[in-house]
N, C-alpha and C positions, 0 to 999 in steps of 0.2 A: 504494500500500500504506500502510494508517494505520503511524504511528510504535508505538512500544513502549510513550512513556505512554498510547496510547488504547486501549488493551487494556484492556475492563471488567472490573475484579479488585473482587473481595470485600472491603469492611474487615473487620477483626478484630472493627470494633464493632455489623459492620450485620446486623440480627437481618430487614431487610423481604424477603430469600430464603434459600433454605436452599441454602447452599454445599455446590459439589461438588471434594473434592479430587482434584487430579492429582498423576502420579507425580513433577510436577516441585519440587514442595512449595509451588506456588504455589494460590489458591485462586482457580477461575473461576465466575463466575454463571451459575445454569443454564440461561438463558437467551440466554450468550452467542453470540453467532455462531464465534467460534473453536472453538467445543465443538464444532461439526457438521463445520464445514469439512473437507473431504476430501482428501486426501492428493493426488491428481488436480491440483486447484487451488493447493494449496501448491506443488508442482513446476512449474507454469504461474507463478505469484508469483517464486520464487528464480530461473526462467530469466530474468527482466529485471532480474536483481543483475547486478552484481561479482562476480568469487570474492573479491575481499575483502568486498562489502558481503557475501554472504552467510557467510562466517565470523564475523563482528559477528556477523550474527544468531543464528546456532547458537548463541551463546553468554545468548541470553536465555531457553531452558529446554530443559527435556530431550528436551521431544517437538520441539520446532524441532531443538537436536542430532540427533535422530537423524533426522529428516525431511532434513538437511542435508548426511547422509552418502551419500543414496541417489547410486547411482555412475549409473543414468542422466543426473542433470541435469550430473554430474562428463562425464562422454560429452561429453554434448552441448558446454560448455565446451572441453575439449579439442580436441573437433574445429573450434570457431566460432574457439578461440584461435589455434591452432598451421595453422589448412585444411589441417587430415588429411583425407581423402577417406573417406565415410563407408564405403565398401566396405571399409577397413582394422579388422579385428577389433584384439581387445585383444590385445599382445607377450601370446605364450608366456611363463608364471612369473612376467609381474608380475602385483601384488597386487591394483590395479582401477584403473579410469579418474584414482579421485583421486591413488594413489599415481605415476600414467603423470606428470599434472598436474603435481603436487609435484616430481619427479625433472626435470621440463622446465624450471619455473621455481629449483629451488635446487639441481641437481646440476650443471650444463652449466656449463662454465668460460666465465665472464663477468667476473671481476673481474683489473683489472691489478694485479700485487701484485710483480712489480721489471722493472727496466728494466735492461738489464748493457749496459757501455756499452764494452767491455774491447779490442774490436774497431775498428780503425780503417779498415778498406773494407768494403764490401759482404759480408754472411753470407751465404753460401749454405746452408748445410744443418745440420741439426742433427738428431741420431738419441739415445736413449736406450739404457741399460745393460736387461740383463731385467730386473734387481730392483729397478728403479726409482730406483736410489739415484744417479744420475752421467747425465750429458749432455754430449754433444761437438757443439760445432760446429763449420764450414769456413768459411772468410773469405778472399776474394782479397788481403788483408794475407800472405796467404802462413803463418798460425798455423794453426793447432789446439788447441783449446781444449778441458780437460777441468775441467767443472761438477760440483759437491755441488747435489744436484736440493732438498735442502731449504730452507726460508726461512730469511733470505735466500739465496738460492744465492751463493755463494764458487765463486772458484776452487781445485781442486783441482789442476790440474798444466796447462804447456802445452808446445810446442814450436813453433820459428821452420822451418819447412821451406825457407826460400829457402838455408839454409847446406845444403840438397841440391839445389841450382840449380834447387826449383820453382819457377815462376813464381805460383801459388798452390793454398790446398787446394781440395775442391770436394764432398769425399761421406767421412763415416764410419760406420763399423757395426761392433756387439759381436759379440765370437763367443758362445753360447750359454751357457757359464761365466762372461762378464762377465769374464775372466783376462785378453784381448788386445782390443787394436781396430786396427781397419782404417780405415787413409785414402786415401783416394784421391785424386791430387791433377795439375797442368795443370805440365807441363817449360818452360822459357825457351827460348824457339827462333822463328823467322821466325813471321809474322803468321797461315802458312796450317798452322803443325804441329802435327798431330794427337798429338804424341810424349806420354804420360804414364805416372804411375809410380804402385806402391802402396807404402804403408810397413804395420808392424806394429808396435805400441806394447804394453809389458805394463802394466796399468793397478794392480795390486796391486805395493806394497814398491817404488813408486817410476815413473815413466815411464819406461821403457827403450826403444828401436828396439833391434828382433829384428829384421827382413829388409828387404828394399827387392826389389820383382820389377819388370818392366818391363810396360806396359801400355798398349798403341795398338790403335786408338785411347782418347782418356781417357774419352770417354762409355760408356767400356764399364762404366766405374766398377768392377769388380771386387763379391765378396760370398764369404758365408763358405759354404764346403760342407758342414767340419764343424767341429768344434769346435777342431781346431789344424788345420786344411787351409784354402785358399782357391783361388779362382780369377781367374785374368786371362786376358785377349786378347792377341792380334796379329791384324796385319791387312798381305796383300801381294798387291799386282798383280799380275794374270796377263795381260791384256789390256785392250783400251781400254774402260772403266767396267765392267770384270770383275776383281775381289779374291777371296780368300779368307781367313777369319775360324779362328782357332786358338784357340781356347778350350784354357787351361793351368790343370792340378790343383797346387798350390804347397804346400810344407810350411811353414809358419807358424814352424819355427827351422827357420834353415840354418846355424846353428853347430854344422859336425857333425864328426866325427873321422875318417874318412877320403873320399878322395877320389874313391871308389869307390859310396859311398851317396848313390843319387840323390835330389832336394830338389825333381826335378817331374817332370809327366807330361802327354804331351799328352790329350787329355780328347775333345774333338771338333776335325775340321776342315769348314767350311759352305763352300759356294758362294756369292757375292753376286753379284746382275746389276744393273745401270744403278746404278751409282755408290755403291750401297748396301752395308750391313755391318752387323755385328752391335753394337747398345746394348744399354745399361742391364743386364745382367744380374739374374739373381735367380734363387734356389732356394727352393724348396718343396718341404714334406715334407706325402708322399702317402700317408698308412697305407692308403686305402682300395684302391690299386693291389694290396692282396697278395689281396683275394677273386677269388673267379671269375668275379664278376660286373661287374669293376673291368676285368680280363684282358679281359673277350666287349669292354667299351665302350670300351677302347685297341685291339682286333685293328681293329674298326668303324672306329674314329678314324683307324688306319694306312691303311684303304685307300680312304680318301677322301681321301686328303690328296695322291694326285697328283705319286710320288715326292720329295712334303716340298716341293716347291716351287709349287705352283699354289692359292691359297686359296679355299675354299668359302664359299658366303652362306646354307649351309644355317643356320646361327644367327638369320638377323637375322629378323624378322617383323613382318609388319605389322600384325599384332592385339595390340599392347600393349594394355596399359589396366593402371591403378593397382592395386598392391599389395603388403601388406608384404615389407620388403625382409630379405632371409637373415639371423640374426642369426649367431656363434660356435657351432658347436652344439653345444659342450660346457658352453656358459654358460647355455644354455636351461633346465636342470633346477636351476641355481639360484638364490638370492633375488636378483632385481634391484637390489631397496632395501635392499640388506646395513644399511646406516649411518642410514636412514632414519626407524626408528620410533622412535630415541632422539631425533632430533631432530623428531618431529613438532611439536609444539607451536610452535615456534622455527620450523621453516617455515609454517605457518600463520598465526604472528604477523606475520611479512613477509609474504604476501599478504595480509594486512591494514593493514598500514602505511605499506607500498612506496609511494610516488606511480606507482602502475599500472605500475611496473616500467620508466619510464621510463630508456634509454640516456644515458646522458656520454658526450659524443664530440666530436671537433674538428668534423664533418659535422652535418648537420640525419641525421635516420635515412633510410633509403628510403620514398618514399611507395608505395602501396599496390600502380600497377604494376607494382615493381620486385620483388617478392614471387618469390621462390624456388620453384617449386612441386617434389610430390613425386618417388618415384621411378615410374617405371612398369615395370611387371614381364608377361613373356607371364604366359595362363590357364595354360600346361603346367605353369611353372617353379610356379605358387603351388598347385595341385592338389596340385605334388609334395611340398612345402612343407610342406601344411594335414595331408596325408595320413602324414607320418613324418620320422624323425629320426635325424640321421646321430653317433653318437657319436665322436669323435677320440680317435686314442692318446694315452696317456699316456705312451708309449713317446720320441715323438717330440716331445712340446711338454710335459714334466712340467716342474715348478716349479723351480727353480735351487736349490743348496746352496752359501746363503750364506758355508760353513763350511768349502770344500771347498778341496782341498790340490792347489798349485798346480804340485805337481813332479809327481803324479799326474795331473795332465791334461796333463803333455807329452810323455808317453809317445808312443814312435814311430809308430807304426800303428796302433793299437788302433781309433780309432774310426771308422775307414773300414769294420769290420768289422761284419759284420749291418747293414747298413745299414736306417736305415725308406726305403721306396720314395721317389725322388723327384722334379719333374719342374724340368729347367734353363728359365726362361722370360726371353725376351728380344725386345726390337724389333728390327726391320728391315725390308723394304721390296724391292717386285718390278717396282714399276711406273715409281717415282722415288728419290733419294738420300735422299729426308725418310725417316722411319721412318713406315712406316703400318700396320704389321702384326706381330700379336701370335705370336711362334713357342714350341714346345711342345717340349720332348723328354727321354722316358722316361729316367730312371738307375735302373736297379734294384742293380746290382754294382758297384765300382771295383777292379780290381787294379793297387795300385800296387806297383814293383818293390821288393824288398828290398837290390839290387846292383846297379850296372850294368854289362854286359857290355865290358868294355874295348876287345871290336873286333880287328881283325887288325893284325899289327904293323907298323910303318913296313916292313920290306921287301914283306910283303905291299900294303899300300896302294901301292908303287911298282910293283909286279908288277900289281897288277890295273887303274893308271892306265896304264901301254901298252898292257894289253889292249884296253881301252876306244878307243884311238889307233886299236889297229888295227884295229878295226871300224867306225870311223867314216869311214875310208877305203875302206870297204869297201862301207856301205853308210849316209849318214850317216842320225840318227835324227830321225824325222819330231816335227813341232813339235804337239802336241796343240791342236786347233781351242778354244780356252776358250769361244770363244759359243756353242760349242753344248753345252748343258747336256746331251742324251743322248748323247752320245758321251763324257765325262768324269764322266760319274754316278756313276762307280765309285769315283772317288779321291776322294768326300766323304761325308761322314755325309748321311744323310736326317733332313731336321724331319720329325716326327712329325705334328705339326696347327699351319696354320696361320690363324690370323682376323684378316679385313679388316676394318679399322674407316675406312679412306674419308677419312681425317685425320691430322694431324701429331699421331705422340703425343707429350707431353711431360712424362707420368709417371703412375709405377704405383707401386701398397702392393697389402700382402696382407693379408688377415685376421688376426687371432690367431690361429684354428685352420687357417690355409693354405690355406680351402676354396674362398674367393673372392678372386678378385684384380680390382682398381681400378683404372682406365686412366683418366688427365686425354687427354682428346683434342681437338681442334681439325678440326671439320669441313670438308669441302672443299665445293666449290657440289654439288646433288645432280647423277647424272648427265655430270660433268665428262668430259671425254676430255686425256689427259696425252698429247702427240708431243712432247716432249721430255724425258728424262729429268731433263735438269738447269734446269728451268725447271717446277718443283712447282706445282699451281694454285695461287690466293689461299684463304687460309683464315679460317673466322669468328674475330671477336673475344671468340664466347662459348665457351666449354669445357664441353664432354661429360664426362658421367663415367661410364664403361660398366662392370659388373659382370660380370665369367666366373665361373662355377660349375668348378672345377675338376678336378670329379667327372664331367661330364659336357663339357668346354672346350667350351662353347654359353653366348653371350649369353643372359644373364636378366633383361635391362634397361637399361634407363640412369638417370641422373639426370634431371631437364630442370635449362636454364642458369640459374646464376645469379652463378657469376666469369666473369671477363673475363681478354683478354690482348690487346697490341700489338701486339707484333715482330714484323715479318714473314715469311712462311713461311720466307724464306733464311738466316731470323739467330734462328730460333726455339729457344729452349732449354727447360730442365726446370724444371717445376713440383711440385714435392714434394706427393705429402702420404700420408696416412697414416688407419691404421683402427685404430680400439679397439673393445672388446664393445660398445660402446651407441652411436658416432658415428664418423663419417667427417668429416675436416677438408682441406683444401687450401689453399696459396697462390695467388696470383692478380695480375697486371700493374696493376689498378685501385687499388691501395695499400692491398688490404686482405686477409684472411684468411680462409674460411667453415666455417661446422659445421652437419653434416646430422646428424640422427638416422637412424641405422642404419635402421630397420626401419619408421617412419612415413615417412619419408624427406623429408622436412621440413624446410628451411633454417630453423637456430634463431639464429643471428649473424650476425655478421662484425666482424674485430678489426682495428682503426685502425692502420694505421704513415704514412710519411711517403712511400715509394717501393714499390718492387715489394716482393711477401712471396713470398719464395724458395722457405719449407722449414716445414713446422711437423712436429711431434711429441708424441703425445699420450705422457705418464709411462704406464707397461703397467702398472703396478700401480696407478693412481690415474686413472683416468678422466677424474678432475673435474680436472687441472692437464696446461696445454697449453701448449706452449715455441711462436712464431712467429719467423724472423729476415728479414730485409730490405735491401734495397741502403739503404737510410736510415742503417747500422749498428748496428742496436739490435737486441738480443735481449729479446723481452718474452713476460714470463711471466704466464700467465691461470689461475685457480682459481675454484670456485665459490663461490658465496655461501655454503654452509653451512661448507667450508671457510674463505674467507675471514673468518668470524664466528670461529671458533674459532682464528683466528691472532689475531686482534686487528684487523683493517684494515678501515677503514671503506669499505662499497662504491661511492665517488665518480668512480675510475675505472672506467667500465663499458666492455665491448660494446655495440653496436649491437643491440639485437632487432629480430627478424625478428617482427612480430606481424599475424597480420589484422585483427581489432579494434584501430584508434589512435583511433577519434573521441574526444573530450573528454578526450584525454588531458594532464594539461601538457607543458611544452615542456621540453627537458635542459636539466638543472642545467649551470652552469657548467665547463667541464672541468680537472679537476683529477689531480694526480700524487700521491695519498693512498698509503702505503704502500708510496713508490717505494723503491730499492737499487739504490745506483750501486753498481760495482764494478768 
């Protein structure tokens, strides 16, 4: 392509043609070739730019501007940049290909901008407030840590949990007011004790501990049901590598005034076979459970599931093939690029400037192998997709008041009342003691008591303990067979639907609107045969990320790999992560961190640490700013480029990109801590 000066332009003085003026106020000869050249061939030209070179060029007149705009060659770009698979249309409500472009290169949290260093063992987990404003991590130091999520982030308040003989914490979460939090954390006891406990912190007017409930196993980690309620476990033998899982409804204060007002309720009690039990809990809220058409596809779900214990593979399919992946779909009908077109300019100028956007990193980047690919999704799920749209209550996930008054949310009962639909989701496992399988079960109502009935009195309790004597002389009472699951079917709750995923899981998020839920999974060999329960098969080193639609609890795809993990199947534990409207993020054993784009599904990073990355959390009201923590001991926090412009901070620590195009590109700058905050 000739440069800019060989553009045959008109002098002001030259009389030997008669100039023709353009709308760009420049004057060309009428003769020139530029004059004919066809729009055709100009798009064929700016495909073998840059998007930087070809934003230079826009800038040399009006008919190149606007020739520069056209969102085909933006297309093409985006998909040669990011290997989006061309079968993936443009996201629902965004604005065009360039603004997709734009929002990939200057919204995605890439810049390190503090390091909190407050923590002296391994962080395991860190969870955000709703309103963005606070952040708690967990650290086997045995703390709890609660963060001011703004720059620099400070501490806001902590606590030493070992002066409650944990041994350390290990998972926190806000309740839905951002008024309390939940920790969950691992009791001091012999090498093999599953014993752990929750606490309850008030986080306004001060850190207080409200309650302490008991919780075994600790991988149950507990979670909020409603806004001053929560849930925990127990777990007790009935036979050999036969338990039973008790899931308890808890009131969030138990500083209560008489002793007759009960403070919990048992909730469900499950069956477990071959060593297994119930993990990770979690709730989700189902608005779509109250149609009739919600009702016909839970009666459906009920009676495939095989008395709640035998899992169907009606889900998995083997006609995948690429395409967009589900976004929030409440978030669909609004602007994607809220914050965007003020700063257009300023993003354009750094794809013009950037040395190709070039990674700082302690690592060389991945070479082009290692390349993350998309998601894949069945034909059914994307028809369903392409074809309508699911709007979520506002009932159930409306915006938090920042304002709101905290002796009125402690009110007794209240919000157990009208409940929106919801479904309790948890791992567990039928085949071996690993967790490989995703369990499902409907709440629509909770009655919890007002009183508790105080029971018959010490004479009666002795009266009715020799009755008991002398029946058992009489005839003693037979010992219920526990392996066999149909003959004690009775004294347990039925799961509702259960799906095999074939793999160790090691951790789930939900959506923002609760619609889809995220399972990190660890595949087993395909085909495997398990004869021992307590001898799990070996599992990959790469990580699954599988996608439930919770409308329909039917796989709608997975990721393909591109974290890793070590541990072996017997000593495997949780890998955090988490989903916002536009990206999906995880930890990972390889010492680093990943982010996919939601809906092209597309590995766009990964963020440097020193050791394993435990936990990350995306801020819910700020997309573009993402907490990571790590056995390394550091909490490091990532923001985007347009953000990190407008704080001040120069972008010299970077993320890794994920890029297809690397050829000529230079090599990372030096790696530097610009912008760091110790604290």
């Amino acid at each position: 392509m000739a440069e800019m000066d060989d553009v045959p332009m008109a002098d002001a003085s030259s009389t030997s043609s008669t100039p023709s003026e353009q709308d760009d106020g420049g004057v060309y000869l009428d003769n020139s070739p530029w004059v004919f050249l066809p729009e055709p061939l100009f798009n064929t030209i700016f495909l073998r730019l840059q998007p930087r070179d070809l934003l230079n060029a826009s800038q040399c007149c009006k008919r190149w501007h606007k020739l520069s705009m056209d969102d085909y060659i933006w297309k093409k770009y985006f998909q040669a940049e990011f290997n989006v698979d061309p079968s993936i249309p443009l996201k629902r409500g965004a604005e065009s290909w360039r603004a997709e472009y734009r929002r990939l290169t200057s919204n995605v949290p890439m810049v390190l901008t503090d390091i909190l260093t407050s923590h002296s063992h391994q962080v395991l987990h860190v969870s955000f407030s709703h309103n963005g404003k606070m952040f708690a991590t967990c650290s086997k130091d045995g703390f709890v840590i609660l963060w001011n999520s703004a720059y620099p982030s400070t501490i806001r308040d902590s606590y030493d949990m070992r002066k409650l003989s944990w041994k350390y914490t290990q998972f926190s979460q806000f309740n839905q007011s951002d008024t309390l939090l939940l920790v969950s954390g691992v009791h001091f006891g012999s090498p093999h004790s599953t014993s752990g406990e929750i606490a309850v912190f008030t986080v306004q007017n001060g850190f207080t501990l409200k309650c302490r409930v008991t919780n075994r196993p600790y991988d149950i980690f507990g979670t909020w049901f409603s806004d001053q309620h929560l849930l925990s476990g127990d777990m007790s033998w009935l036979a050999h590598l036969v338990s039973t899982s008790i899931l308890w409804l808890n009131k969030a204060n138990q500083e209560v005034d008489s002793e007759h007002t009960p403070v919990r309720k048992q909730m469900y009690k499950f069956y477990n076979r071959n060593a297994s039990s119930i993990r990770a809990i979690m709730i989700a809220n189902c608005p779509w459970l109250n149609d009739d058409s919600g009702a016909k596809k839970e009666n459906e779900v009920g009676e495939s599931s095989s008395s709640g214990q035998k899992p169907t593979d009606e889900d998995s399919s083997e006609n995948d093939r690429r395409a967009g992946n589900p976004l929030s779909h409440y978030q669909m009908n609004q602007d994607v690029d809220s914050d965007e077109e003020p700063a257009a300019e300023a993003a354009d100028e750094h794809l013009r400037n950037a040395p190709a956007n070039a990674a700082s990193s302690r690592q060389q980047p991945p070479d082009h192998g290692d390349y993350a690919g998309p998601i894949q999704y069945v034909e059914e799920f994307r028809q369903e997709y392409d074809d309508s749209y699911y709007e979520s209550s506002d009932d159930c996930l409306g915006d938090d008041d920042d304002d709101c008054d905290d002796e009125e949310l402690s009110e007794g009962d209240d919000d157990l009342e009208n409940l929106c639909p919801k479904y309790l989701i948890f791992s567990t496992g039928s085949k071996t003691y690993t967790p490989h399988q995703i369990g499902f079960k409907r709440i629509t109502s909770v009655n919890f008591p007002r009183r508790l009935d105080p029971g018959p009195s010490l004479q009666e309790r002795i009266a009715l303990r020799d009755r008991q004597r002398e029946l058992q002389n009489e005839s003693p009472p037979r010992e219920p067979n526990w392996n066999n699951y149909d003959e004690v079917a009775g004294r347990f709750d039925k799961v509702d639907k259960l799906i095999d995923l074939h793999g160790h899981i090691i951790g789930m998020g939900l959506s923002p609107d609760h619609r889809y839920l995220y399972v990190n999974s660890r595949p087993w060999p395909k085909n495997c045969v398990i004869r021992n329960p307590l001898q799990p098969p070996a599992i990959a080193q790469e990580i699954d990320i599988h996608v439930i639609d919770l409308m329909t609890l039917k796989k709608v795809g997975k990721m393909l790999r591109a974290h890793k993990a070590y541990t072996p199947n017997t000593e495997c534990f949780f890998i955090f992560l988490d989903v916002c409207d536009n990206y999906v993020a995880s930890g990972a054993e390889d010492m680093h961190a990943f982010i996919w784009d939601r809906y092209y599904g597309v590995c766009l990073a990964k963020y440097q640490h020193d050791n394993v990355v435990n936990s990350v959390a995306f801020n819910p009201r700020d997309n573009e700013m993402l907490v990571t923590t790590s056995d390394d001991y550091e909490i490091k926090i990532w923001r985007s480029l347009s953000k990190a412009k407008k704080l001040g901070i120069p972008p010299t620590a970077r993320a890794s990109e994920y890029r297809k195009n690397k050829v000529n590109r230079p090599p990372p700058q030096p790696h530097q801590y610009a912008g760091r905050s110790f604290v």
